[in-house]
C-alpha positions in Angstrom: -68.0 55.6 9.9 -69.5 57.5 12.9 -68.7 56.2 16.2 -72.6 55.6 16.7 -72.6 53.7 14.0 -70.2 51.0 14.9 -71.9 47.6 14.0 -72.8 44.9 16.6 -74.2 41.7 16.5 -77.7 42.0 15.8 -78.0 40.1 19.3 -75.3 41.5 21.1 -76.2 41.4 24.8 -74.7 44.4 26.2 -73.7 47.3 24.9 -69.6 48.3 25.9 -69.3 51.3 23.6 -67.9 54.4 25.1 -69.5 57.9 25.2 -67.2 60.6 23.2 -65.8 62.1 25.8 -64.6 59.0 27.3 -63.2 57.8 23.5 -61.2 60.9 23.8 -59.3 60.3 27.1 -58.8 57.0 26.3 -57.0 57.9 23.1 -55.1 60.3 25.4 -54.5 57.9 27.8 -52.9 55.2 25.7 -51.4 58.2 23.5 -49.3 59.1 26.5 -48.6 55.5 27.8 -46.5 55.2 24.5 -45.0 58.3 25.0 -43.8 57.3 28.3 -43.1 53.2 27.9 -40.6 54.6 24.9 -38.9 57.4 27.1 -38.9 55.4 29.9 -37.0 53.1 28.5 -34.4 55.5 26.5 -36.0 54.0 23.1 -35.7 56.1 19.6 -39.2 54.4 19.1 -41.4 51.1 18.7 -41.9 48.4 16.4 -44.9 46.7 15.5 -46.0 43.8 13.9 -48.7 44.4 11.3 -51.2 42.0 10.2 -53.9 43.8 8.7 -56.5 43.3 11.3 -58.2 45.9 13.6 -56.0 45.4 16.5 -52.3 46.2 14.9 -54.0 48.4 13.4 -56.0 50.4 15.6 -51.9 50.5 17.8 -50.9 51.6 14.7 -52.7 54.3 14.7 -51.9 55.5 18.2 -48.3 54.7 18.1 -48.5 57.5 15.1 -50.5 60.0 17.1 -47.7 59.2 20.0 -44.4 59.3 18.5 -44.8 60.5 14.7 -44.3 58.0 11.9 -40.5 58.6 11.9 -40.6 57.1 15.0 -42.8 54.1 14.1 -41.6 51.0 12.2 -44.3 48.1 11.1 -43.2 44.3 10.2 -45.6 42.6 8.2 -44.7 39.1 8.2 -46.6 36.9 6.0 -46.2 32.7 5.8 -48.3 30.6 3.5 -51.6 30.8 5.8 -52.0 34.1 5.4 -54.7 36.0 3.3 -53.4 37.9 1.0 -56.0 40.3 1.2 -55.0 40.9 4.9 -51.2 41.9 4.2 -52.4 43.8 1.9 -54.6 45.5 4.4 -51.4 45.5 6.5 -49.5 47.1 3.8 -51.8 49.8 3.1 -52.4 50.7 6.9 -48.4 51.1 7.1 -48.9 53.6 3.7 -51.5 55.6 5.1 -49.8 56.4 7.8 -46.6 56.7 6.8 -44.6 54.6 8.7 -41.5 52.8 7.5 -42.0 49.3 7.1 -40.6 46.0 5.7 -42.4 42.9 4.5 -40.8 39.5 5.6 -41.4 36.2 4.3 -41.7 33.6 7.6 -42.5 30.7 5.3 -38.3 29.5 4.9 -38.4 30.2 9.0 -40.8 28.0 9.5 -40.4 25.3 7.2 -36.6 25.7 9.0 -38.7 24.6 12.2 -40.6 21.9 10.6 -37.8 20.2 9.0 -35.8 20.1 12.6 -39.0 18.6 14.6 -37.9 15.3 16.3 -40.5 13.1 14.4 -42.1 13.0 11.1 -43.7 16.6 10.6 -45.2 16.0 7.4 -48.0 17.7 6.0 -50.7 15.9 6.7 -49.9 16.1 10.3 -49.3 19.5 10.3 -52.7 19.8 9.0 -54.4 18.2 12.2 -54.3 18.7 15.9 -52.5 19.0 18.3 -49.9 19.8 15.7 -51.4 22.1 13.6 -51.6 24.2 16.9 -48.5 24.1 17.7 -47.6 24.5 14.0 -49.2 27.8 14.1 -48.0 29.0 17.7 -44.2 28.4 16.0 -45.3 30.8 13.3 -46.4 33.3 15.9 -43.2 32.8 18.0 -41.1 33.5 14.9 -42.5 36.6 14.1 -42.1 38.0 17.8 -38.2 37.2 17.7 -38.2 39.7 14.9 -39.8 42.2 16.2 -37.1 42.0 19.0 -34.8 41.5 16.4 -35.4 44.4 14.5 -36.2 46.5 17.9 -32.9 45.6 19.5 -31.1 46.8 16.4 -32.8 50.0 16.0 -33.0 50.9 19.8 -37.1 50.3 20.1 -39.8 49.0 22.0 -41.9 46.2 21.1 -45.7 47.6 21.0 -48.2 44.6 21.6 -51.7 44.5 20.1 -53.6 42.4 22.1 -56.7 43.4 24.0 -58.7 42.9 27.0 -60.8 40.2 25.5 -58.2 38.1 24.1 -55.7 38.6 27.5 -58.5 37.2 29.9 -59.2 34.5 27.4 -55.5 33.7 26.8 -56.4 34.2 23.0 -52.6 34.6 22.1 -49.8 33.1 22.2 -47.3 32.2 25.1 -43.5 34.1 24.5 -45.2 34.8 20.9 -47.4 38.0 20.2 -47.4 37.9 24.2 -43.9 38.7 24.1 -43.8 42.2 23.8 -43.1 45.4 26.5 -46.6 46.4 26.4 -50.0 46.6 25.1 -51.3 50.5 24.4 -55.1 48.8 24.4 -55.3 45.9 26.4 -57.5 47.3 28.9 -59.9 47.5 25.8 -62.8 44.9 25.0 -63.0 43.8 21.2 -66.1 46.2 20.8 -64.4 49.0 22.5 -61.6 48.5 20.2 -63.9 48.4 17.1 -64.9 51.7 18.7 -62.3 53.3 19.0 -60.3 52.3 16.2 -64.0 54.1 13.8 -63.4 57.2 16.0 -60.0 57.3 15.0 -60.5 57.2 11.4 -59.4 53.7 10.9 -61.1 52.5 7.4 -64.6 50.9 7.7 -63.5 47.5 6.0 -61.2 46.9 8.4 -63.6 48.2 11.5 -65.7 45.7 10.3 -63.2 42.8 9.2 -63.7 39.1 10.6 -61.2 39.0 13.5 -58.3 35.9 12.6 -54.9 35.1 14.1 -54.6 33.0 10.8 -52.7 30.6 12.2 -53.6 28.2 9.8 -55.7 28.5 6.2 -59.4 29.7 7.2 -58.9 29.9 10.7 -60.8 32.3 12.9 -61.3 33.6 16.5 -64.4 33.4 16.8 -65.0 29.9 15.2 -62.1 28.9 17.7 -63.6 30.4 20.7 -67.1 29.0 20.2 -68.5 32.2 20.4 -69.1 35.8 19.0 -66.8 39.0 20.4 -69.6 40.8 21.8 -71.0 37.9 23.6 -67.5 36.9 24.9 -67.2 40.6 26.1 -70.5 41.0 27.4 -69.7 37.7 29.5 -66.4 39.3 30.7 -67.9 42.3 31.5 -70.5 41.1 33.8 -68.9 37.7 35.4 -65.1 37.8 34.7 -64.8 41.1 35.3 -67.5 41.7 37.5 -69.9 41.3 40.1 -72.4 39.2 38.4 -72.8 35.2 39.6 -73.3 32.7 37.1 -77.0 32.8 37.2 -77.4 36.4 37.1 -75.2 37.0 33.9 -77.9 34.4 32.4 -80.8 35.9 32.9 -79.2 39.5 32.4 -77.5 39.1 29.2 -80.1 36.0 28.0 -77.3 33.7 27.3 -76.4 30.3 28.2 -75.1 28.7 31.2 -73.1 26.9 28.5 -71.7 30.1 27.3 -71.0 31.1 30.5 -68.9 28.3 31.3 -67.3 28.4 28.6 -65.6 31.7 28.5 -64.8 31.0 32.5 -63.0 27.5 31.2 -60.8 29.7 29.2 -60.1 32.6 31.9 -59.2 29.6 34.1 -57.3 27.6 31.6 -55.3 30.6 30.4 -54.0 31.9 33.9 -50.4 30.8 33.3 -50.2 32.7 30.0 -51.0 36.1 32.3 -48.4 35.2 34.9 -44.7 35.3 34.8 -43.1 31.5 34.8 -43.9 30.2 38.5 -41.0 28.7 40.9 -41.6 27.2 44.2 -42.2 29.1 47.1 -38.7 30.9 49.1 -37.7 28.0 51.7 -36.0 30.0 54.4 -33.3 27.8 56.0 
């Protein structure tokens, strides 16, 4: 897939994508970033969850260019929500590249959880919110203490995979795939990481994939968010991120004021998740 060629939404409002020469120093850029982060911090080298989707894989990638796949080491960790098309994804993107890699079961890890809940976790409560939320942020928590598990053990960093999009949007979880030392694209918009990830040489099936956390069956980000990627990031762009008012990012991109306010609710609501834990003000006696 040619970079030119990468697909949006037949009504995406603006267009994010990156000339050539700019996809080139960002892969430099973030290239060195996890070069240095792993120095730095007198790491042999990083480890990665791996869930088949665009983002891990897309780090994947980098991490590789980076370090080498010696240096690299992917944890796909799969629960009873998962597709099993998409660890299969994550299996084969860890094969391609070369990287060492283990596959871990979550599901006795979390049942472990459910079974300790103070209450009646059963699973027809699981199955509705606000548990089923929280049901699916403890299977996201779990995987993040192994990556630190395995990292401490091995004397590595934990990469993140999040991006710009879901960081303003607090589209992750809290001390869960938020707990990690860095993120190698998270100054990157969803389309910009679609971009890249095509220029790359990342596999047009997953370029193209239907983003999901899965953190339950059928579950997907864009569903959740009540809106597509290239809207969300057109909105970011122009009023999050920019200088746009409220009005102007209406008529520019032709969206809604709904729309609008929407993605500001969830820049707003999400602050916390982008701060470190708050404590009162120094009193100075």
């Amino acid at each position: 897939m040619s970079d030119e060629s990468v697909i949006l939404e037949a009504s995406a409002p603006l267009d994010l994508r990156l000339s050539e020469a700019e996809l080139e120093a960002v892969r430099d850029h973030v290239t060195d970033f996890i070069r240095r982060t792993v120095d730095s911090a007198g790491a042999e080298g990083a480890v990665l969850g791996l869930s088949g989707g665009i983002d891990s894989t897309l780090t994947a990638h980098l991490a590789v260019e980076a370090l080498g796949a010696e240096r690299v080491h992917g944890l796909v960790m799969p629960s009873e929500v998962n597709a099993a098309d998409n660890m299969s994804d994550a299996e084969r993107v860890a094969r391609d590249l070369g990287v060492e890699y283990d596959v871990i079961d979550i599901g006795p890890i979390y049942d472990a959880f459910v079974e300790a809940f103070p209450g009646e976790a059963t699973a027809e409560r699981v199955d509705t919110d606000p548990l089923r939320t929280a049901a699916g942020n403890v299977r996201v928590r779990i995987r993040a203490v192994l990556d630190y598990f395995v990292a401490n053990a091995e004397n590595r960093i934990v990469l993140g995979t999040g991006n710009r999009s879901e960081a303003l949007t607090g589209y992750f979880t809290k001390y869960g795939d938020g707990a990690v030392d860095c993120h190698p694209i998270g100054n990157l918009y969803k389309q910009q990481v679609r971009q890249l990830a095509a220029h790359v040489g990342v596999d047009d099936d997953l370029v193209t994939k239907t983003p999901s956390a899965e953190m339950w069956t059928g579950q997907t980000d864009e569903a959740e968010m009540g809106l597509g990627y290239d809207t969300l990031d057109a909105i970011l762009a122009l009023h999050v991120d920019g200088p746009l008012s409220r009005a102007a990012t209406v008529r520019h991109l032709d969206v809604t004021p709904e729309q609008v306010d929407r993605v500001v609710d969830l820049y707003e609501t999400s602050a916390h998740k982008r701060s470190m834990p708050p404590s009162p003000d120094p009193l100075y006696l």
